[in-house]
C-alpha angles and dihedrals in degrees: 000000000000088000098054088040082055090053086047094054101048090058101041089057103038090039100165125273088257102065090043094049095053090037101041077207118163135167137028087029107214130215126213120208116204108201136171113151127055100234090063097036090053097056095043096042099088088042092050097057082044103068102067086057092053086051096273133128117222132195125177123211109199113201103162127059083242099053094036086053089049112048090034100049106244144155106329087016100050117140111037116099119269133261122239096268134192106184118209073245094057101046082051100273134131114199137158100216114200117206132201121030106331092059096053088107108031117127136187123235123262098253086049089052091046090052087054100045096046081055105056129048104171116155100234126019128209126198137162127249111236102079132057094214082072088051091058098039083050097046092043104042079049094045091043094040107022077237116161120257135209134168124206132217124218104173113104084207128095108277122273087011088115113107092191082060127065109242085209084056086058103036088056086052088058088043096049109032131078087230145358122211120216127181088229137017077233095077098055111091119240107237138023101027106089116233106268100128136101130199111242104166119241112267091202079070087065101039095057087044085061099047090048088065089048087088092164096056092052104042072059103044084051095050094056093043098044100021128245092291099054081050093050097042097050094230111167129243141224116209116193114199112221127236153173137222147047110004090356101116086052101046087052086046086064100037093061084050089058090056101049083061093040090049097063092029101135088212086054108058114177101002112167130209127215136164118204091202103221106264115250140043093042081279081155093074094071091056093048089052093044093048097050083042093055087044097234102112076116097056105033119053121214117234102245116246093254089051116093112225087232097064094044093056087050084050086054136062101224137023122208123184141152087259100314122179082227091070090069100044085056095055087051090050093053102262125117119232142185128225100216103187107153092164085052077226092146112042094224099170086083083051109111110234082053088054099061099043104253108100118056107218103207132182098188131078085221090052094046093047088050091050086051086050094047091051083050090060094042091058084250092289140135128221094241087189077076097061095071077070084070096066090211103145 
């Protein structure tokens, strides 16, 4: 985190002459997020509440239910304390924003666009990089205000890999914006891209590291999500992270395929299941319906509501998922985990966990069940003397 709030910084107090120039803005300079995904709000969130204490203003613009849930507050994410926040409602406009895939390339009209941008004048603006609707907040409020604009990037997969995201759409944020911030120079591609990016870590990396020390909470938290005895006994547990998305129903089909086999596997006495649904868009229903279909709502536990994804995989020994980004953060925070992906849907050998040859990306159920055999062998660890390879600062 204190990498990418130097990065901030640097930009909120430098700004560019012609912002200055139109604004005639001085003092306390201000930064406006523009967020719609999960992924991108949670790993800007801590950097976010730290700017006003480093002598920036920040201001956050939701535009997904994800993002609005996050930074207010709301419904998985009740109880932290709230981000500075403007709504589309707010600044005068009335929009019905569609998340997941098929929002990617939703945009506002123009007159929509006019009554935003004669609303805000921040001096940088930060979006992320999965929906076109940023693209054009970014490009405008830079156009309008001379303001700076980056655009970060969350994924912890090489650039323009993603499958649920159109490489064009990318390709236009690399083309349009000052910087783009990227967690490793490994996930920008080699050629055809320019060289406007500039490697800023990925704070969620540190964040999971830290909860990994916090033993007490998740001797709790598995408790809760296994039951005492699961707890007492020491029987080891499965998260799957939930999705959404091309391939995504099937890959969940055979994993819970893979855990009716798991479940009675002699070698593998006591093993738990548990899915942490991805928070957001009811995306939770599917797995409910899935699970009940597959006819494991007995096997597998759902996370409660209440409960972060990312405290029910350290509660847990292994994470399994279609390609999360979660996958990665495990492996940081000391968990193995396994990419499942029989449709290939989500190219996860340019993910970055893949890349540097820690996280087995399978298609098969026999292939899943024999990765969940090998971590078995190897106590549930990772080799951490393999994460240097990552290059995440």
């Amino acid at each position: 985190m204190l990498h990418l709030l130097a990065v901030l910084l640097c930009l909120a107090f430098h700004g560019s002459v012609a912002y200055l120039r139109r604004t005639r803005r001085g003092g306390r300079p201000s930064v406006l997020f523009v967020l719609h995904d999960a992924g991108e709000t949670f790993a800007l969130n801590e950097t976010i509440r730290a700017l006003p204490a480093a002598g920036v203003d920040a201001l956050v613009l939701p535009l997904g239910q994800p993002a609005t849930d996050a930074v207010l507050c709301a419904g998985h994410f009740a109880g932290c304390e709230p981000l500075p926040v403007v709504t589309l409602a707010d600044l005068g406009v009335e929009a019905s924003i569609v998340d997941g895939t098929a929002g990617r390339g939703q945009l506002l009209s123009d007159a929509q666009v006019a009554t935003i941008v004669s609303k805000l004048d921040q001096r940088a603006v930060v979006t992320g990089m999965n929906y076109a609707m940023q693209l054009q907040l970014g490009q405008a409020l830079r156009a309008a205000t001379g303001s700076k604009f980056a655009a970060f990037y969350d994924s912890l997969r090489l650039l323009g890999s993603d499958s649920d995201i159109s490489m064009a759409l990318q390709r236009n944020f690399t083309s349009s914006t000052d910087e783009v911030w990227i967690a490793s120079a490994q996930l920008w591609p080699s050629a055809g891209w320019g060289n406007n990016f500039r490697v800023v870590g990925q704070p969620t990396l540190q964040e999971w590291q830290a909860m990994g020390q916090r033993v007490d909470e998740l001797r709790a938290a598995r408790a809760r999500l296994y039951g005492d005895e699961a707890l007492a006994s020491g029987a080891p547990a499965m998260c799957w992270f939930g999705g959404y998305g091309p391939g995504y129903e099937q890959a969940l089909r055979r994993w819970c395929a893979a855990v009716k086999t798991l479940s009675s596997s002699p070698d593998l006495p006591g093993l738990r299941f548990s899915l942490a649904s991805h928070p957001g868009h009811n995306y939770g229903d599917l797995d409910v319906r899935v699970l009940k279909e597959e006819g494991v709502e007995d096997l597998v536990v759902l996370a409660p509501s209440d409960m972060k994804g990312l405290v029910a995989a350290l509660a847990s020994n292994l994470t399994a998922s279609q390609g999360s980004t979660g996958g990665v953060q495990s492996i940081f925070a000391g968990k193995p985990a396994i990419f499942f992906d029989p449709a290939d849907s989500f190219r996860n050998e340019d993910n970055l966990g893949v890349l540097i040859g820690m996280i087995p990306d399978v298609d098969t159920e026999e292939q899943l069940i024999s990765s969940v055999r090998q971590a078995a062998v190897a106590s549930w660890s990772v080799d951490a003397s393999k994460l240097a390879a990552a290059g995440v600062p």
